[in-house]
C-alpha positions as CSV (number, residue, x, y, z in Angstrom):
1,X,0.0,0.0,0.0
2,X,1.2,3.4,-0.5
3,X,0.8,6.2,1.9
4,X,1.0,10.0,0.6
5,X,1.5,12.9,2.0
6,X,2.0,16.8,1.8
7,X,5.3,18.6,3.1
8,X,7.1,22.3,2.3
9,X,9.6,21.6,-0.4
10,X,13.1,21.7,0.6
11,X,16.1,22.4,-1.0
12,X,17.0,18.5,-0.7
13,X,13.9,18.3,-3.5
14,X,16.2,19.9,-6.8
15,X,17.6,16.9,-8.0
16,X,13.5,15.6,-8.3
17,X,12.8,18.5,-9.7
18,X,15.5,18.9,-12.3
19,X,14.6,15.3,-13.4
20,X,11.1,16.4,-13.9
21,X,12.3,19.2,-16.2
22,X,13.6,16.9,-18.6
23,X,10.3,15.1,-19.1
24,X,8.3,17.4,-21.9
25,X,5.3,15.8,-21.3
26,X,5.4,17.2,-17.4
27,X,6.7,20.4,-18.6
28,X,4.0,20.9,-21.5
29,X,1.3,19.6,-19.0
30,X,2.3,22.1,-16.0
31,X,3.4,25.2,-18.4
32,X,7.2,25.0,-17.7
33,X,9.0,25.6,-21.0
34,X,11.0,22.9,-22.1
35,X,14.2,22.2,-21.9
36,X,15.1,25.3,-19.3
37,X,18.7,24.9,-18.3
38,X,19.1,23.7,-15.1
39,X,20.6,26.8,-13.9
40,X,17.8,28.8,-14.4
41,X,15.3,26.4,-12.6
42,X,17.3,25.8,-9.7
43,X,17.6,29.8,-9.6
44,X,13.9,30.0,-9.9
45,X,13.5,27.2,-7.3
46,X,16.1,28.6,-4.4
47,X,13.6,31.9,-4.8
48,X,10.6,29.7,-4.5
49,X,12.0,28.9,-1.0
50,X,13.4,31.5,-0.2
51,X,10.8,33.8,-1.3
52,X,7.4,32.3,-1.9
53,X,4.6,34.4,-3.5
54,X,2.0,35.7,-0.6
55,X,-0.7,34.0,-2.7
56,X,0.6,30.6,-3.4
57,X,0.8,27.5,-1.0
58,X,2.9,24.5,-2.2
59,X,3.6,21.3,-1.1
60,X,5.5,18.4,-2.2
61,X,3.7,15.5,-2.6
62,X,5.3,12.5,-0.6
63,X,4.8,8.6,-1.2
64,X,6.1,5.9,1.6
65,X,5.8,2.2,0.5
66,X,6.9,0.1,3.5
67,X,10.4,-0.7,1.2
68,X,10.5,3.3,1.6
69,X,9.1,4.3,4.7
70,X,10.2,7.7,4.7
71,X,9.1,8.3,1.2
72,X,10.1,10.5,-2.1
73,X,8.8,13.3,-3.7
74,X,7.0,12.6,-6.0
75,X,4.9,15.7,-7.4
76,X,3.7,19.1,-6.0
77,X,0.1,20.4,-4.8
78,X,-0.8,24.2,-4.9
79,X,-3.2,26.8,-3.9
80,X,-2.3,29.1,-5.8
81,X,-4.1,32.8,-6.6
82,X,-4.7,33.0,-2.8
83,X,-7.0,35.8,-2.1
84,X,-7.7,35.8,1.4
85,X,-10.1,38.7,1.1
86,X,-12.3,36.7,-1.1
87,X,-11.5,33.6,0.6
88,X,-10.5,31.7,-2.9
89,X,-7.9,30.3,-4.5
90,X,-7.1,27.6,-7.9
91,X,-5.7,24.4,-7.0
92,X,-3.1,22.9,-9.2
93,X,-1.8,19.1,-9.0
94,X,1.6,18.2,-10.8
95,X,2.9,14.7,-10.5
96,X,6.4,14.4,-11.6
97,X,7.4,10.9,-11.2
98,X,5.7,9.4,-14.3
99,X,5.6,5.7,-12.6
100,X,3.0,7.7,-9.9
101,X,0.3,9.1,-12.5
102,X,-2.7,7.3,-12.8
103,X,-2.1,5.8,-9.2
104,X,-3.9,7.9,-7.0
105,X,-1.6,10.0,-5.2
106,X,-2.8,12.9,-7.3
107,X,-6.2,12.0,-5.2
108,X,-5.3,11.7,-2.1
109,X,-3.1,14.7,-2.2
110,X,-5.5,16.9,-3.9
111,X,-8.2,15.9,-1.1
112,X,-5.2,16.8,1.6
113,X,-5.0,20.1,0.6
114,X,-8.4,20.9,-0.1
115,X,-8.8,20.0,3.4
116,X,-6.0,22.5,3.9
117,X,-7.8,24.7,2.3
118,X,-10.9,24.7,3.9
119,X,-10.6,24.4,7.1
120,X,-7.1,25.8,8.1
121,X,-6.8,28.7,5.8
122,X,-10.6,29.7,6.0
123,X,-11.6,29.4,2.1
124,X,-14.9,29.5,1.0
125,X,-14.2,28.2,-2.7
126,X,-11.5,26.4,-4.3
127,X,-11.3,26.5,-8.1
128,X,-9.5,24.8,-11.0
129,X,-8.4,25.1,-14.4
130,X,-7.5,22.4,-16.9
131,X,-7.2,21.9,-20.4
132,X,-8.8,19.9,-22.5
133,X,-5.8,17.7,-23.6
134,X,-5.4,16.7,-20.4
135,X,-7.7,13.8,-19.8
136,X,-6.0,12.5,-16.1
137,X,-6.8,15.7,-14.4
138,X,-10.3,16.5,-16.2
139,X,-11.1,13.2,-14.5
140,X,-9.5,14.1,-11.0
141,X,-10.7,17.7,-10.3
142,X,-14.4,15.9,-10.7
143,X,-13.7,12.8,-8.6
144,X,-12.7,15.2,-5.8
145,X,-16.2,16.8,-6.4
146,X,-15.7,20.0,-8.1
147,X,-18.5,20.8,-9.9
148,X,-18.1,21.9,-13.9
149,X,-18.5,26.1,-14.3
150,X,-18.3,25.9,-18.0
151,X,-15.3,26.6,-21.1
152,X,-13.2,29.5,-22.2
153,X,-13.2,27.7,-25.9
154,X,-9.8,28.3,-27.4
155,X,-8.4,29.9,-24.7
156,X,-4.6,28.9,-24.8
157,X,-2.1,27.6,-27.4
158,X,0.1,24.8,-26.7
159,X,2.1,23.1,-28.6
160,X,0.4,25.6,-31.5
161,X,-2.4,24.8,-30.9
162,X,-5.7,26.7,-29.4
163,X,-7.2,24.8,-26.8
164,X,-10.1,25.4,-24.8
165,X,-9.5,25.3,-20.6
166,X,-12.1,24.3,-18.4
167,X,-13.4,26.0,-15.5
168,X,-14.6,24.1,-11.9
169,X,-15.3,25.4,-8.5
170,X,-16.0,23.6,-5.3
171,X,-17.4,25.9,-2.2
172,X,-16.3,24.7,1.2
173,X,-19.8,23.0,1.8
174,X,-19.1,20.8,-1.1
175,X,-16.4,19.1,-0.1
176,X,-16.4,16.1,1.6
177,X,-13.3,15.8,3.9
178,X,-11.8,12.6,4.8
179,X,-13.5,10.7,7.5
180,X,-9.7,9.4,8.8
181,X,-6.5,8.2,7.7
182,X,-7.6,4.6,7.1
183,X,-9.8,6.0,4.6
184,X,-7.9,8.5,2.8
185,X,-5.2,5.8,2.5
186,X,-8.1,3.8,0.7
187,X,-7.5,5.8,-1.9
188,X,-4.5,5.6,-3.0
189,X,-2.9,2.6,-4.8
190,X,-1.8,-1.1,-4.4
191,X,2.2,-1.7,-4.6
């Protein structure tokens, strides 16, 4: 069984992150251009925690198998847009390791920090954008229960490409927090 996790990034996470940045699919999926040398993104990264923006909360995403007790990081969960005055923010899932996609973790950590969201930083909505191409987390954002707001049709380019984003919301009386440990760990995957 797995068991995941949220924790602050540490500097002891570049070497994950590096590797990530050398997978284009990751990098086309999360907006990071591709192939950034690794200068500039450990730069950008030694600001991130040095330095965070006031309206974004990260966390690494951590998986323990009992081979691995203490875990690795395996991706990265934010609340990002943060407007405490509106009591909002966008939450954005990004898992790195490819052999963790399509396993779950995204789940359970997404539910982790909505639970973060909710009831320890006080938000009254939490939304989400995806794009169309991506399939895995058009499937996640409603499995967590956000509820579908509607299109902006053609919104973005990728790849050269226009692509319409899709827009979901969840208000903090929607969402259905885990009931305990035993059962969020229910969620995430077989070894």
């Amino acid at each position: 069984m797995l068991e995941v996790h949220l924790r602050p990034l540490v500097m002891s996470d570049l070497p994950r992150v590096l590797e990530w940045s050398r997978d284009e699919a990751f990098c086309l999926a999360n907006g990071w251009p591709v192939g950034l040398p690794a200068e500039q993104l450990q730069d950008w990264f030694v600001r991130l925690l040095n330095n965070p923006p006031v309206d974004l909360v990260r966390k690494g995403i951590v998986v323990a198998t009992p081979e691995h007790p203490e875990g690795h990081l395996v991706g990265f969960v934010d609340l990002r847009e943060l407007n405490p005055l509106e009591k909002r923010a966008r939450l954005r899932i990004a898992i790195g390791d490819e052999t963790h996609r399509g396993q779950g973790v995204g789940y359970a950590a997404g539910l982790q920090m909505l639970e973060h969201g909710f009831s320890e930083l006080g938000l009254e909505r939490i939304t989400a954008e995806v794009h169309s191409s991506n399939s895995r987390m058009l499937g996640l954002v409603e499995k967590l229960g956000f509820k579908r707001e509607g299109v902006l049709r053609q919104h973005e380019t990728r790849q050269g490409i226009k692509e319409d984003v899709h827009l979901f919301g969840m208000l903090k009386g929607e969402f259905q927090p885990p009931r305990d440990e035993a059962w969020l760990l229910a969620f995430t995957s077989q070894s």
